[in-house]
N, C-alpha and C positions, 0 to 999 in steps of 0.2 A: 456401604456406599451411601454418600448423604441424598436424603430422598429427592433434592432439587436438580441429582443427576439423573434419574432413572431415564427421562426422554432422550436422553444423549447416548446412556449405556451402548445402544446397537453400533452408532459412531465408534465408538472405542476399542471395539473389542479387537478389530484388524489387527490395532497398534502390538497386541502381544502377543499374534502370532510367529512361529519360526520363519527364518526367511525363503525354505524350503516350500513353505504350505502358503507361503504371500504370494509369490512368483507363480503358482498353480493356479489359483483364485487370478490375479489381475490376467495372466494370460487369459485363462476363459473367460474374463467380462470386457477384454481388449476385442477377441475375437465378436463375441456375443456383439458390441458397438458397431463394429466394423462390417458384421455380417449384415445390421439390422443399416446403417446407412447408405452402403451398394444398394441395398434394395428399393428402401422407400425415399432416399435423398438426393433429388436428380444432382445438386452441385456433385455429390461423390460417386454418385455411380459414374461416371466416366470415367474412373482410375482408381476403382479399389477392387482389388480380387475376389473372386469370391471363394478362393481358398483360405481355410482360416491360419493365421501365422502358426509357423511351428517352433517360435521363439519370441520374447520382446521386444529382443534387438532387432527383428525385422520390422519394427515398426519405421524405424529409422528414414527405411527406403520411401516411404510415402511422401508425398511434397507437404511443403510448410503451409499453413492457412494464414499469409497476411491479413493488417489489418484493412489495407485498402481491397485487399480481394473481397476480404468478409463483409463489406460494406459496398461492394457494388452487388453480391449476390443475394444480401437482406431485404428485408423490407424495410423502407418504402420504395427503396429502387427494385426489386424482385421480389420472388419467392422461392427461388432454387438450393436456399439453405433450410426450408420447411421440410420436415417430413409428410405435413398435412396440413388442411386449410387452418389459420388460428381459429384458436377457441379453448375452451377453460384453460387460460393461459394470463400469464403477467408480460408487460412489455415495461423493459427498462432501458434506457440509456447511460452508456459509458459518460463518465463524466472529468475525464483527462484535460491536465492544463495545455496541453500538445496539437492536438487537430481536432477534425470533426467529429461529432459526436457517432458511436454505431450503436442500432438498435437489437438488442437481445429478447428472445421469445423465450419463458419459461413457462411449461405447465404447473400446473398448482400442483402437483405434488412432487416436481421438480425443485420448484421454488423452497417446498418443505424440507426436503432432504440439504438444502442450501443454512437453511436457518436455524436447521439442528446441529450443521456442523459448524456452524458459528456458536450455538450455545457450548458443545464442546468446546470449541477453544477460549471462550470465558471461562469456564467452569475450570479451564485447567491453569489458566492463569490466577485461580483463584476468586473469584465474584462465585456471588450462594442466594440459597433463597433467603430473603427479608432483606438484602440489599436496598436503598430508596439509591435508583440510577437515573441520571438526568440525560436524557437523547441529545446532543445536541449538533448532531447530523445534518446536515443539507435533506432539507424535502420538496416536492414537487417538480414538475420539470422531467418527468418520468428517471428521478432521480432514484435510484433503490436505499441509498444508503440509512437513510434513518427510518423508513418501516424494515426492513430486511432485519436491523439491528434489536427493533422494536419487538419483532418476532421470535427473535430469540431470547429476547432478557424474559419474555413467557413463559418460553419453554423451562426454563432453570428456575423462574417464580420468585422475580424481583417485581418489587413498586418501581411503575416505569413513570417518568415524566418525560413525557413526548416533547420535549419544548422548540426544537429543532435550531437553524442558525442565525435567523433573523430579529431573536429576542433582543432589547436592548438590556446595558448591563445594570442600569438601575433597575429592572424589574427584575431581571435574572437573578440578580446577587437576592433578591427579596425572595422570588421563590425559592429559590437554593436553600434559604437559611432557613425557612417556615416549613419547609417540609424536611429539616434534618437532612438534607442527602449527602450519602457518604461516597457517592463515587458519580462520575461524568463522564458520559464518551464523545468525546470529540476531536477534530484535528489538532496536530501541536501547535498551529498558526493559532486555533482559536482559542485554546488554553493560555498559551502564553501574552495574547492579549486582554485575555480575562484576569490573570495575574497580575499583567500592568496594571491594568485599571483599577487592581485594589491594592495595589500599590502606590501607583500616584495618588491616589485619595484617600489612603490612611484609615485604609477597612479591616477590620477584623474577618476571615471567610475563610473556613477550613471543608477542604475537602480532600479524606483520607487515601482517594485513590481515584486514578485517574487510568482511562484506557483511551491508547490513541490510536491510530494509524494513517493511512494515505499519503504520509508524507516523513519523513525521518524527523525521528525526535535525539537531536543532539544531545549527549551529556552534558553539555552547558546549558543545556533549557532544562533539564533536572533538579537543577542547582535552586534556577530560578523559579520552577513552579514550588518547590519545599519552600522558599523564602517567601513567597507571593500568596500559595494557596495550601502550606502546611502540608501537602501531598509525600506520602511516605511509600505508598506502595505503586508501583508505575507494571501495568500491565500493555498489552498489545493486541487492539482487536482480530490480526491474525494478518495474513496476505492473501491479498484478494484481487480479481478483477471482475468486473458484467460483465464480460464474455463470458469467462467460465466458471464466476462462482469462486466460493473460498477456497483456498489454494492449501493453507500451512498455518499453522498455528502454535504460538509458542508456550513451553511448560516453566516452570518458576527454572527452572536448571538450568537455562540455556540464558546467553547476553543476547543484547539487542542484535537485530538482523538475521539471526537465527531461527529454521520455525524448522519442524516437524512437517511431512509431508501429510495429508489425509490421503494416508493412500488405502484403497482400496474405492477409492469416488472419484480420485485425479492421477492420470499416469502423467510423470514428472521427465522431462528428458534437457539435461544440458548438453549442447553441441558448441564446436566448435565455428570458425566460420566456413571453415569446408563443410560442413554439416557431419560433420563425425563424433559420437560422443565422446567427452574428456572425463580425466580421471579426475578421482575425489582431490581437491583442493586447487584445483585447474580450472580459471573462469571462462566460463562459454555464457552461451545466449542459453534463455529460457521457453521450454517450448513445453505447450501443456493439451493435453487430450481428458476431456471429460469425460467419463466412467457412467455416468446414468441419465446424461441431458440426451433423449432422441425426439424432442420437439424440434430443437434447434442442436444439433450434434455440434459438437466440437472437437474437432482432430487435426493434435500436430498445429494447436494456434502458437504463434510466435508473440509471446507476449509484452517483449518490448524491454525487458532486463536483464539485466549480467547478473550470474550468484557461480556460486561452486559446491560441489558436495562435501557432507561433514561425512569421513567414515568411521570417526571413535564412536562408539556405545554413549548412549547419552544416559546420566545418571538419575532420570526418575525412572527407569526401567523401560521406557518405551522403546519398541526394537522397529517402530517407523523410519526411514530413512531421515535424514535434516538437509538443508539446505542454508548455506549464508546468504541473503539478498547482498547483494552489491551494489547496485541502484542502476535508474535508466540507463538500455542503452543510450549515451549520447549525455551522461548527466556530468562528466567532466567537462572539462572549457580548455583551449588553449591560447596561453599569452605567450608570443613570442615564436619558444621554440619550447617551449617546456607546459606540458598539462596542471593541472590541478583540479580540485576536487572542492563542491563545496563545503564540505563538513571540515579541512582547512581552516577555511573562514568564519567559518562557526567558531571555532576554537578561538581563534583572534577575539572575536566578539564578545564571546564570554568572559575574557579577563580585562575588558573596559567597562567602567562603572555607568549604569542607565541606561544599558543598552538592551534591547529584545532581540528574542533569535529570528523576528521575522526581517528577513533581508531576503535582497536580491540583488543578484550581478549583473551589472549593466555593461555589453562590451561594445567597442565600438573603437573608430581609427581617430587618432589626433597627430597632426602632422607625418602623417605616415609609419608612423606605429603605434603598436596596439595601445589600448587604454580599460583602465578595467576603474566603472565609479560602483560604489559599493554601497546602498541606499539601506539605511536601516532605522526603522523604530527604535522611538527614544523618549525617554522623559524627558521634559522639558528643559531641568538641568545638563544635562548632559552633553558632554564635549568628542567631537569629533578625533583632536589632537592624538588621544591618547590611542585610540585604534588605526590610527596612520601610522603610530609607531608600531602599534603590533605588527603590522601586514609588512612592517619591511623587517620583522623578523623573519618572516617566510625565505628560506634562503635562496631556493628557486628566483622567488619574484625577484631579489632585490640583485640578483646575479642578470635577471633578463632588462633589467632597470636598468642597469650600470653599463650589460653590453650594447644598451640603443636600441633593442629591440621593444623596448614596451615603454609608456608615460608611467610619471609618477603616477599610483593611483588617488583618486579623488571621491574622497568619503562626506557623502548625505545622509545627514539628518532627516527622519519623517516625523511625525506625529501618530502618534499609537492608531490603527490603520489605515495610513497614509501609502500604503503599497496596494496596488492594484490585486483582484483577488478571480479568481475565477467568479463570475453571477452567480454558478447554481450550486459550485462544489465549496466554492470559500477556500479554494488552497491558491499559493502563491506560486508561480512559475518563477523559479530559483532565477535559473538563467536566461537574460533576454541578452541574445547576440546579433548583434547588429551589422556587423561586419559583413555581413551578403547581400545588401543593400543598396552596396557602394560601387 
């Protein structure tokens, strides 16, 4: 094993377990959680047994933990999600382009066991020691993402450059190139604006790998970070959320959307919307129970996404279950009479000349049907035309065009970050639908 894994080894080992001797192990640290929050967790002591489950599927029965529930019983409005008063603890905020922000309690060696399992799923996607990685994370604002991140390029024993997202790109691209760095972690919003930018300005700026996450990195933004920033190897920081911590992590074997479960730190449950769970390849909602948080327990949170189970054997030998993400509940849109998706429009995008993948969909009523304007980063040359023709190749749309139910659509032009951004996170809200307004 290369010695930039040994911190991480503990992480791993679950993954090769039989599935016989997995199910033994997560029941007893299902029970062990469950026992220790009846007890010391006033939110749960009202409704958790204190007999210990005689299966996993009886977890099932327990209620969901929303996210408005989880945020009225937090602090700063409560304390009845505390096991005990804070102290040697980290306080982070959720940092979603959707609602209000909730406040997450970790102890410090909570937080640790968080940071290794992120070094694990670098280390699997490949990053090693002597790596030079460039952070370029959202920080402050009890933002976790770029120290959490920072924490773990440690553990594995990479040169970290903390530079985080507010650098601008003439200094950036300076330090990028003085310090040789050969890999970046950041949103694909903000890589593919750093491509533009050396792009429109006729930069030379190689960086051989790039790790992203928080937001889908379309195959058409591929295309263009290889052309923009020479990027040949495209890894995935893992899936994640502040509530509860990293979730799945991908290995080189699997395509994008795909992660591996960490399981033996996170019990993973797709339900339907009757709350029943579904079968492998069958999309339900996701709903996650953390395995070693009892500062702030986490059981049965409902995390806000659609995936499904993979049940083939995954080919680097990992016998951890996998999971497809399939994106936000809510992350399709409807025109008409007929849904879409936007990854869709990403595909349009990428085959019109000067265009960037940061877009967003703007919906809203014109003459009494729907209308959908399609606002996208661009170089300066670049022509609208040609991606109006795309999207009436979508047959959907131009079927809901033709029957009167929808406006032609109406495509803008921005200027390389001319799309509104989240403050603290720097991601883009895909979908802004307006239509409830009205």
């Amino acid at each position: 094993m290369d010695s930039s894994l040994f911190a991480v080894a503990a992480a791993d080992r679950f993954d090769y377990l039989p599935a016989d001797a997995r199910q033994r192990l997560l029941l007893r640290r299902v029970n062990a959680l469950l026992r220790h929050a009846g007890r010391r967790v006033p939110f749960y002591r009202e409704y958790l047994a204190q007999r210990p489950l005689a299966d996993l599927s009886e977890l099932g029965a327990l209620p969901l933990l929303q996210r408005a529930t989880f945020r009225e019983h937090a602090p700063p409005v409560g304390t009845a999600m505390l096991s005990r008063p804070a102290g040697d603890c980290y306080v982070f905020a959720s940092g979603g382009t959707t609602d209000q922000p909730r406040y997450v309690y970790r102890s410090h060696r909570e937080n640790a066991i968080n940071c290794k399992l992120l070094a694990k799923g670098l280390a699997c996607g490949g990053l090693r020691r002597g790596h030079v990685v460039a952070n370029l994370l959202a920080a402050g604002e009890l933002w976790a993402g770029m120290w959490v991140f920072d924490k773990a390029l440690e553990y594995l024993g990479c040169t970290i450059l903390p530079l985080g997202s507010a650098v601008e790109p003439p200094l950036l691209l300076r330090l990028l190139a003085d310090f040789r760095c050969d890999a970046i972690i950041a949103l694909p919003t903000q890589a593919m604006a750093l491509a533009g930018y050396v792009t429109d300005h006729g930069l030379n700026l190689q960086i051989p790998r790039i790790i992203t996450g928080g937001e889908p990195l379309y195959p058409e933004a591929r295309d263009q970070l290889f052309a923009g920033l020479g990027v040949t190897a495209f890894q995935s920081t893992g899936y994640a959320a502040n509530e509860t911590g990293t979730i799945g992590y991908r290995c080189p074997a699997v395509e994008e959307g795909v992660f591996h479960l960490h399981e033996g730190a996170q019990q993973l449950e797709i339900i339907d919307e009757s709350g029943q769970a579904v079968t492998p390849g069958e999309p339900g909602r996701l709903v996650v129970t953390n395995l070693y948080r009892t500062l702030m327990s986490i059981i049965r949170y409902d995390i806000g996404d659609i995936g499904c189970w993979l049940d083939e054997p995954c080919p680097c030998g990992r016998l951890s279950r996998r999971f497809r993400l399939l994106g936000r509940d809510g992350s399709r849109v409807r025109l008409g009479t007929s849904f879409f998706y936007p990854a869709q429009f990403a595909a349009c995008i990428g085959k019109a000349a000067g265009l960037s993948l940061c877009f967003r969909l703007v919906i809203d009523h014109y003459s009494r049907r729907d209308r959908l304007t399609l606002e996208v980063e661009a170089a300066e040359e670049a022509s609208s035309e040609a991606l109006s023709k795309e999207l009436m190749q979508l047959r959907d749309l131009a079927w809901e065009i033709e029957a009167g139910y929808v406006a032609l659509p109406v495509v803008r032009l921005l200027p390389r970050g001319g799309l509104p951004r989240n403050p603290r996170t720097g991601k883009i809200a895909v979908i802004d639908d307006r239509r409830g307004a009205l």
